[in-house]
C-alpha positions, 0 to 999 in steps of 0.5 A: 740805551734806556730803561722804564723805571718804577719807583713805587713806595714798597718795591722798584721795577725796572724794564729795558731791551737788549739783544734777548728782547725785553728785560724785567727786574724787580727789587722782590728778587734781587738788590738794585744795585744788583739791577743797576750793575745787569743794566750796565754790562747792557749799556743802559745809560738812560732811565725815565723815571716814574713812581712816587718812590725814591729816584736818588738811587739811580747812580751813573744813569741820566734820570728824566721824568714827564712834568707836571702832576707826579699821580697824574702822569703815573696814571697815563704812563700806566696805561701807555705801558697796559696796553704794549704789555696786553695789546689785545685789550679792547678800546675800554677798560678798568685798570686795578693796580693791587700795589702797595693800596689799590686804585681804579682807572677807566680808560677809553680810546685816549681818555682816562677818568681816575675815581678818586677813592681806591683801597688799602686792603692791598700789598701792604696790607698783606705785607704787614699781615705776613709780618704779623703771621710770623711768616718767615718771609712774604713767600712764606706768608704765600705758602702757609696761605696756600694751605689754609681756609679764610675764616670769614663768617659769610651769608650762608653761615647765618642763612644756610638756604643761602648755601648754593648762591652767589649773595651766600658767599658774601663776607658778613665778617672778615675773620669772623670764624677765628678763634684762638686755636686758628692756624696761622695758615688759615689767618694767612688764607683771610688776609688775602681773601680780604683782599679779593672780596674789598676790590670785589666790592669795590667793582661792584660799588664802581657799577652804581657810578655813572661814569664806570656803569657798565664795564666789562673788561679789567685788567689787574696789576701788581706784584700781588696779583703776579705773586700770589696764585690763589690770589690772582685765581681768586679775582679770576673766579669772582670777576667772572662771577660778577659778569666781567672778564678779567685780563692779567699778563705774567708782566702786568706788575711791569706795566708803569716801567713799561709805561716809563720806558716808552715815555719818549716814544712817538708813538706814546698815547697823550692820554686826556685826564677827564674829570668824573660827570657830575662830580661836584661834591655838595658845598660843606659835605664831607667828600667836599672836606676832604677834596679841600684837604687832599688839595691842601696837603698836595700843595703843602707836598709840593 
């Protein structure tokens, strides 16, 4: 017996089977060690692994990973497991996993372009923000949210016939309405509005790149968006607004273990990493320097 295992850098998700059909744990509702004895009374004695996190704590199970490229195969696992988590998905589609930072994915039949910036505006953020809130805890942090308004000063605050459009509701300032007498609920609310209008942006942003010009379908990932209502209807809303259609599953913070579990499976798609057309930044540019540093740190990591 075997499980799909999610080391991620804030949280672990674990999947397996037994006789009630699939399993998903994860350490934002209970210790691992509490998931590691579930896995035992079920027999699980093999766990494929994924993740950048740490895969020393998986006492008592026979651990094997996919090698080569450690982000690389994280990408093409994550699509094997959207796809038996959301099999209805059409043959093209962004993933937008909102974990501990956000990060874009195309996949097309059996081809995944990776664009190689994401965002920060993510769980971690609102993890640090919730901190800040002096929310008890995170699903404090939720509930104060729920009760608040973003205090972001947006276009139709300065241009007032802008009040009843779409370009109105732009973000000219995050927290751009705060004063000292904010409640924390309704800083909460902006923390997880930030979040919303980044990816947004980025969606848009991703429509100006050739490779990624035209996408309808994205399917969003992440223990954020499972966990935070107005968060996930928020990203419903707006998508949709933006003329895209917007796909989210009650398992989708599940879907690397997924991915992880089926590792072995005959039936595992090899996806293809397909580098981004033209996408040779200028000799000495800045996106240059930085890929030749991104290059030297990952050879410096491992």
């Amino acid at each position: 017996m075997k499980c799909g295992v999610d080391f991620g850098s804030s949280l672990t998700k674990v999947v397996w089977k037994n006789e009630l059909g699939f399993q998903y744990k994860s350490t934002a509702d209970t210790s691992l060690d509490s998931i590691l004895a579930q896995m035992k009374t079920d027999l699980i004695i093999n766990a494929n692994v994924a993740g950048i996190g740490k895969k020393d704590q998986l006492h008592g199970l026979i651990v094997k990973s996919l090698e080569g490229d450690s982000i690389e195969n994280e990408l093409k696992l994550q699509a094997e497991g959207v796809r038996r988590i959301i099999p209805s998905l059409p043959n093209k589609f962004l993933i937008v996993p909102i974990g501990t930072g956000t990060s874009y994915s195309l996949i097309e039949d059996n081809k995944l372009k990776r664009f190689p910036y994401g965002n920060h505006f993510a769980g971690g953020y609102l993890k640090w923000r919730a901190a800040l809130s002096g929310a008890v805890d995170f699903n404090d942090f939720i509930s104060q949210a729920a009760k608040g308004k973003p205090l972001d000063l947006l276009v139709k605050d300065m241009i007032p016939e802008k009040s009843n459009s779409f370009e109105g509701q732009f973000v000219v300032a995050s927290t751009g309405k705060a004063t000292i007498s904010s409640t924390k609920e309704d800083i909460c609310a902006t923390a997880i509005n930030d979040v919303v209008t980044i990816t947004l942006r980025d969606l848009l942003i991703l429509d100006m790149v050739p490779d990624f010009h035209g996408i309808e379908n994205i399917v969003y990932l992440g223990s954020s968006v499972a966990r935070i209502p107005q968060l996930k209807t928020a990203l419903e809303i707006y998508t949709s607004l933006i003329g895209k259609k917007p796909y989210f599953s009650e398992q989708g913070e599940f879907a690397l273990a997924m991915g992880a579990y089926h590792m072995d499976s005959p039936d595992r798609v090899n996806y293809e990493i397909v580098p981004l057309d033209g996408y040779t930044p200028a000799k000495g540019s800045t996106l240059a320097k930085l890929r030749g540093f991104g290059l030297l740190l990952k050879s410096k990591l491992t």
